[in-house]
Steps between C-alpha positions, in 0.01 A plus 500: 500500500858527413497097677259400209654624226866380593262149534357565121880602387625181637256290380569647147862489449516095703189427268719633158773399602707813521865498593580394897098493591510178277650253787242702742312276711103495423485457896694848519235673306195272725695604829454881394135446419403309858724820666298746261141351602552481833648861539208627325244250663642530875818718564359778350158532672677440853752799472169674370627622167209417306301734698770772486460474101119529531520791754748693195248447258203614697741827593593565136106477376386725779786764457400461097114536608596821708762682221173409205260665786691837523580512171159516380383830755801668384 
């Protein structure tokens, strides 16, 4: 996430023309895109973090499932 939005930032301050990001190269700003897709699209699912994500998730909703659960027979 933090990739994209230093992408969005970038493409905002070369796009108005703010101070040194004004001589930055469009292709700069492209290069970090192609790295960003295929991180997300390929790097990531090898190393397996896209299933470590959905494994936290699942966790958190059963552990918020169980705490509701006890709650209501106290």
């Amino acid at each position: 996430m933090p990739l994209i939005l230093l992408i969005a930032a970038l493409s905002g301050l070369r796009l108005f023309e703010v101070w040194r990001f004004a001589d930055l190269s469009w292709w700069t700003i492209v290069a970090l895109m192609v790295f960003a897709f295929v991180w997300f699209e390929f790097i990531e699912k090898i190393l397996g973090l896209d299933k470590k994500k959905e494994h936290n998730v699942l966790n958190s909703r059963r552990a918020a499932r169980v705490r509701q659960t006890f709650a209501k027979r106290r």
